[in-house]
C-alpha positions in Angstrom: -15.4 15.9 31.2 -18.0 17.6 33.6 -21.7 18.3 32.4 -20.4 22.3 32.6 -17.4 21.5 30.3 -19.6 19.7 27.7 -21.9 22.1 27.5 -19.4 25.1 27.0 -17.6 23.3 24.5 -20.6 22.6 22.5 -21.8 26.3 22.4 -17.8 27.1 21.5 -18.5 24.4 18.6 -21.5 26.5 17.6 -19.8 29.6 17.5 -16.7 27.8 15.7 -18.9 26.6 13.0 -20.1 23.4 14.2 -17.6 21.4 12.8 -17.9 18.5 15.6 -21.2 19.0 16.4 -22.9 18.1 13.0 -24.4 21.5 11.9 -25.0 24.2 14.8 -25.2 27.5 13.3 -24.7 30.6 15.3 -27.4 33.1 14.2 -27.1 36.1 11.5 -24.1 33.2 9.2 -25.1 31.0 6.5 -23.7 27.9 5.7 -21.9 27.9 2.3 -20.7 24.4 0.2 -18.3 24.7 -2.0 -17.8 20.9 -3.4 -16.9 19.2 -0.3 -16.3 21.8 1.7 -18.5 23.6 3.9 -18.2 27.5 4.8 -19.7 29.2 7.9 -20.8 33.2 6.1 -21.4 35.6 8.3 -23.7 37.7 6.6 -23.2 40.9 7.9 -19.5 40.7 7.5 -20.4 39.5 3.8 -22.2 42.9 3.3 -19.3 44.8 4.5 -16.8 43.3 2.9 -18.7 44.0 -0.1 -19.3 47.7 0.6 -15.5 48.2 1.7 -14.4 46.9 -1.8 -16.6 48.8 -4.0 -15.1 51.8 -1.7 -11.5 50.5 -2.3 -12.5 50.4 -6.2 -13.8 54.4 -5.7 -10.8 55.6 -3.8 -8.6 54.2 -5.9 -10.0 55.2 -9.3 -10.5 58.9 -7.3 -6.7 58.5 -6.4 -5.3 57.9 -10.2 -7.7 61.0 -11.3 -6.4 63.5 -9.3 -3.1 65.4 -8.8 -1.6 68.3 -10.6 -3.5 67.0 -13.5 -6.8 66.1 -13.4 -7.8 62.5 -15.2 -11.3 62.1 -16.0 -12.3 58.4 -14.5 -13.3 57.7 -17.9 -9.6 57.6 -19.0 -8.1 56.3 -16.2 -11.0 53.2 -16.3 -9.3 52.9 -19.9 -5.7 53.0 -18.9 -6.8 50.2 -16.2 -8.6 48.2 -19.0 -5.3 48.3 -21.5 -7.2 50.8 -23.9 -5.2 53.1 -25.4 -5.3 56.7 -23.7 -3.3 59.9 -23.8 -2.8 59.8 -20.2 -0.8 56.3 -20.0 2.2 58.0 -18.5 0.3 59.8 -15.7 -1.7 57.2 -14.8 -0.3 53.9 -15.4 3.5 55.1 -15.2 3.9 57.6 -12.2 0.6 57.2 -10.4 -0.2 53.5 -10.5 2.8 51.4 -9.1 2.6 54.3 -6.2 -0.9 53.4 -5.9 -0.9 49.7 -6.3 2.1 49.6 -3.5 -0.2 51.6 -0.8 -2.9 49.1 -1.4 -0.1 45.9 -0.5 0.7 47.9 2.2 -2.8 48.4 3.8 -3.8 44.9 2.9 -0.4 43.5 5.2 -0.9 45.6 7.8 -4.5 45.0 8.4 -4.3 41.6 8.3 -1.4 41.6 10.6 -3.4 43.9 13.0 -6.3 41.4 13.0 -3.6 38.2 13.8 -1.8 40.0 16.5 -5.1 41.3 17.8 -6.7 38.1 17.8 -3.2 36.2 19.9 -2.8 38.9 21.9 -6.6 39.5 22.9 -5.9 43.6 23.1 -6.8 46.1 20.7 -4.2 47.9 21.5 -1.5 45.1 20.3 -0.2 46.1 16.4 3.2 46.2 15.0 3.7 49.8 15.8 2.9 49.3 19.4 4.9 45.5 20.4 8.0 46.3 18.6 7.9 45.0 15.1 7.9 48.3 13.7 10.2 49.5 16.0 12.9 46.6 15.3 12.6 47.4 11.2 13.1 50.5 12.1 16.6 50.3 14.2 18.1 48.0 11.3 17.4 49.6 8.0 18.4 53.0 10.2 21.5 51.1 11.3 21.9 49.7 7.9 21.8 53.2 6.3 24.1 55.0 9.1 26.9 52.1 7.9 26.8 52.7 4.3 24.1 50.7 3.0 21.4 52.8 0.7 20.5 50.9 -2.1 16.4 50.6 -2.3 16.9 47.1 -3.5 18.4 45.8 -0.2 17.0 48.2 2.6 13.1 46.4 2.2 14.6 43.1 2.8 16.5 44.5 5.9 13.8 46.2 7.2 11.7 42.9 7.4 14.2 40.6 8.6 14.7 43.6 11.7 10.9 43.1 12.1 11.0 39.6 12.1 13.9 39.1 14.5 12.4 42.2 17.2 9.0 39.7 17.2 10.6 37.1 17.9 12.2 38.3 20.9 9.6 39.2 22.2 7.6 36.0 22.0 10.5 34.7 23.2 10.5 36.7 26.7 6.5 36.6 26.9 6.6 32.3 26.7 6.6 31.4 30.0 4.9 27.9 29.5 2.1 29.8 26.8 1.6 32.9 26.0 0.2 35.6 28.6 -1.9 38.5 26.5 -0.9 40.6 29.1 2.3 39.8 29.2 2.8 40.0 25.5 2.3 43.4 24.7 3.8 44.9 27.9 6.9 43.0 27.0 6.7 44.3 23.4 6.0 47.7 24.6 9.2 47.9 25.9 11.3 46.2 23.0 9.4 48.9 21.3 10.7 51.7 23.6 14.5 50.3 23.6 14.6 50.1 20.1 13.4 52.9 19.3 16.3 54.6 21.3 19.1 52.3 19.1 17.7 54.0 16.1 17.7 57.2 17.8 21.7 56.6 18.3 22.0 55.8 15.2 20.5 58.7 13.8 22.5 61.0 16.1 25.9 58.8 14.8 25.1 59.2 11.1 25.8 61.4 8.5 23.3 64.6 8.2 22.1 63.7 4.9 21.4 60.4 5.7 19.7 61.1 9.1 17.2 63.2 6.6 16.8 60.3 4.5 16.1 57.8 7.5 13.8 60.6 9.2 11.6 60.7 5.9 11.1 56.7 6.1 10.4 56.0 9.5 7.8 58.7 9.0 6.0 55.9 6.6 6.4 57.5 2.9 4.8 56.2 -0.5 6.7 59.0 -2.4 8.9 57.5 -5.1 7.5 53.9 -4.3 7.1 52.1 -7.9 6.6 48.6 -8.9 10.3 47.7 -7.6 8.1 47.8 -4.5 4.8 47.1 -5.3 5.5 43.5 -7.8 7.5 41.7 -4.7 4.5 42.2 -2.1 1.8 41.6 -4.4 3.6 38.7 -5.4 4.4 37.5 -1.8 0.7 38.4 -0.6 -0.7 36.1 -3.8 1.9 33.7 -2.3 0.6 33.9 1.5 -3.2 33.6 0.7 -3.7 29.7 1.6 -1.5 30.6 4.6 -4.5 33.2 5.0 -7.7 31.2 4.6 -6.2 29.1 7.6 -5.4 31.9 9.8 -9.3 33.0 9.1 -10.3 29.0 10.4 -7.9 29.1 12.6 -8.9 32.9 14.7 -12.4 31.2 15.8 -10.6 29.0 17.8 -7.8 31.0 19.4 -10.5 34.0 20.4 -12.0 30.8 22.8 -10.8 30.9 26.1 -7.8 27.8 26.4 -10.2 25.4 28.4 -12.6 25.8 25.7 -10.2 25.5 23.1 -8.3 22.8 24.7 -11.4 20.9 24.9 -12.3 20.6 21.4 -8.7 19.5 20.4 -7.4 22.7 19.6 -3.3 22.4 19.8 -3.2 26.2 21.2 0.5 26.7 21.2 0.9 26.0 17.8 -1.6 27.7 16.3 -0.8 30.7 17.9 2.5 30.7 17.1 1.5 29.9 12.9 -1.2 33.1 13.8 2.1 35.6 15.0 4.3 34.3 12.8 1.9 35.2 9.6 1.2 38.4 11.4 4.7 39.5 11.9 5.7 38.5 8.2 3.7 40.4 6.9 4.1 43.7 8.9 8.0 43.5 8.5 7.6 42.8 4.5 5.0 45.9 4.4 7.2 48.0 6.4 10.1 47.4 4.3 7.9 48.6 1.2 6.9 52.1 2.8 8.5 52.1 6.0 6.6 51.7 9.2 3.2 53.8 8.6 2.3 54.3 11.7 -1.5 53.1 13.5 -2.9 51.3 10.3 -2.7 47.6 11.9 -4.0 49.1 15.1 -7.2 50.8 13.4 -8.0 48.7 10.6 -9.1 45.6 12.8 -11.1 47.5 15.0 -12.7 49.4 12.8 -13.8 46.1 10.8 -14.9 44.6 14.0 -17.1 47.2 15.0 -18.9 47.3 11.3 -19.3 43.9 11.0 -20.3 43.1 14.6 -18.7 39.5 14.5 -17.0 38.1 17.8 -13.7 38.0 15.9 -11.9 40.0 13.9 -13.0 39.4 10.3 -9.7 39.2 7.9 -10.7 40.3 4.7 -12.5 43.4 6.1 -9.8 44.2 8.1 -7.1 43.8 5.2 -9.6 46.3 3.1 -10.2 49.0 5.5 -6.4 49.0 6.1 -5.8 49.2 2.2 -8.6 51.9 1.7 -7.0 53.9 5.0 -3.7 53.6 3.1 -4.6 54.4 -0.4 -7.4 58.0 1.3 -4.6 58.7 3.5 -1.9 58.9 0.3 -4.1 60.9 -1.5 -4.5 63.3 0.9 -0.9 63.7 1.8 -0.3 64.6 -2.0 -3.2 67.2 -2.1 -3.9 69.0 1.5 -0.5 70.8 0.7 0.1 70.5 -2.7 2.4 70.8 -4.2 4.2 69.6 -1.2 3.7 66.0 -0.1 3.4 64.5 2.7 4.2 60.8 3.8 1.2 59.1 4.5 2.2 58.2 7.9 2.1 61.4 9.4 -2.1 61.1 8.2 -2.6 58.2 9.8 -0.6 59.0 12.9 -2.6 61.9 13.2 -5.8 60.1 13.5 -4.3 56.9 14.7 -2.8 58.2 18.3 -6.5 60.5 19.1 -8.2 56.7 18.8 -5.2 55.0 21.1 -5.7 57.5 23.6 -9.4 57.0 23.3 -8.6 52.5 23.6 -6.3 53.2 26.7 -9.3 55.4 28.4 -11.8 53.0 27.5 -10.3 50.0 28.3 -9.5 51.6 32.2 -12.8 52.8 32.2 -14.6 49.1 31.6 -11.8 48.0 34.4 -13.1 49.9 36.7 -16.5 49.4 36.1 -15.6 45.9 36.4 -14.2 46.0 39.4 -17.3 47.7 41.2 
């Protein structure tokens, strides 16, 4: 190993934590011991994590108070607590389990942002934009055109369609390790060619069920209860140690692969453990509210530009995609009450603005570069 080599890979250990190197620490983290272990805080990120959750906690208590009833937060802070309260129906029977499954749903799909971010080394790589959405899409459409309707089955078909779209296209961007590059212009076009299959199949089906089909590739929380809500939460609960790793795991990934390879990292691997996460839990949340739009592509990047960090802090990310979700939601059901709206046609509308604005600035730096 050359004097250069050593030297990168010891600045690498410093900004990994330190964990060979006997205690760097990078400035602005804090070294936390729990027992045995030992955590590397970055404080900043603590700060916002914190803010964003006591946010989460306002918008959701603001989103059970109002509709075409108003709640006071008192009662609603009652319903929460298991008090009894003359507004249990409204609250913990219609607008709860609607509530609680936006929140999954942001929480999955900003945590999946931040993975496939962090693999693909583009903020403009998310669900929506490789594919994964795209392939949930084409199946539960498909599904639906052949006769297949029932809300119990069209969730689980929706992520297996995600699953199986991701992994063609990993399998079309390996070409001996996996190209950033290559990854999401490969996924690009998946995304493109299935989004013509479900096209045919919305031009081969029924009227009514074309309507049906159009509401939930739109990304809709209408009608969503805990039938939806209890299986994610449950599977998210289920998926947090795979989590905590993933958040270990990131530091080394965002190194470049001499780096990484250097300090032992097994890069294949752990890329492919970091896609696979990601892409379970997009398909799973898109086959609770369909595939609302731009929320795994705006969550991570708006986390990583509050907390500063060098990567793309997971738990900030997974609660500014539930607090887009859950404001988003509440929106839709008030702007044009009382028609609703499905949240994804919110988000789209601020989501495609900001991938415009990644697309300019990311050919503007490139030319800037290359002067």
């Amino acid at each position: 190993m050359t004097a250069a080599t050593v030297k990168d890979t010891r600045a690498a250990e410093a900004r990994t934590g330190g964990a060979r190197t006997g205690g760097l620490r990078p400035a602005g983290h804090t070294l936390v011991r729990v027992g045995r272990a030992t955590f590397l805080l970055h404080r900043r990120a603590a700060v916002v994590a914190l803010a964003l959750a006591v946010g989460l906690a306002a918008v959701c208590v603001a989103y059970l108070s109002v509709g075409e009833s108003f709640v006071p937060p008192s009662e609603v802070l009652k319903v929460l607590g298991g008090q009894p309260s003359a507004d249990e129906l409204v609250v913990g029977t219609l607008r709860l389990p609607r509530m609680a499954t936006g929140l999954f749903v942001g929480l999955a799909f900003g945590v999946a942002g931040a993975l496939i971010q962090t693999v693909a080394r583009n903020p403009l790589a998310s669900p929506d934009v490789i594919g994964i959405s795209q392939g949930a899409s084409a199946l539960t459409v498909g599904a639906m055109t052949f006769g297949v309707s029932s809300f119990a089955v069209l969730p689980y078909l929706s992520a297996a369609g995600g699953i199986l779209a991701a992994a063609l296209v990993y399998v079309f961007a390996w070409r001996g390790g996996l190209h950033a590059t290559r990854f999401v212009l490969i996924g690009i076009g998946f995304a493109i060619a299935l989004r013509s299959v479900t096209t045919l199949f919305l031009t081969k089906g029924d009227y009514l069920v074309a309507q049906q089909a159009q509401v939930w590739m739109t990304g809709s929380l209408n009608g969503r209860g805990w039938d939806e809500a209890a299986p994610l939460g449950w599977l998210l609960l289920a998926l947090l140690p795979a989590m905590l790793w993933a958040a270990y795991a990131q530091r080394t990934v965002s190194l470049d692969d001499d780096t990484a390879t250097a300090l032992g990292v097994r890069l294949g691997r752990v890329r492919l453990g970091l896609v696979l996460l990601g892409v379970v839990l997009a398909s799973v949340a898109t086959g609770a509210a369909g595939p609302v739009d731009f929320v795994a592509l705006l969550a991570p990047q708006i986390a990583r530009r509050m907390t500063r960090t060098a990567q793309i802090p997971l738990l900030c990310s997974a609660l500014t995609g539930a607090v887009i979700v859950v404001l988003a939601d509440l929106l839709a059901r008030k702007l044009l009450s009382p028609t609703e709206l499905p949240v994804g046609v919110l988000t789209a509308a601020v989501g495609a603005p900001y991938l415009i604005w990644l697309i300019v600035r990311s050919r503007a730096v490139g030319a800037g570069a290359r002067k």
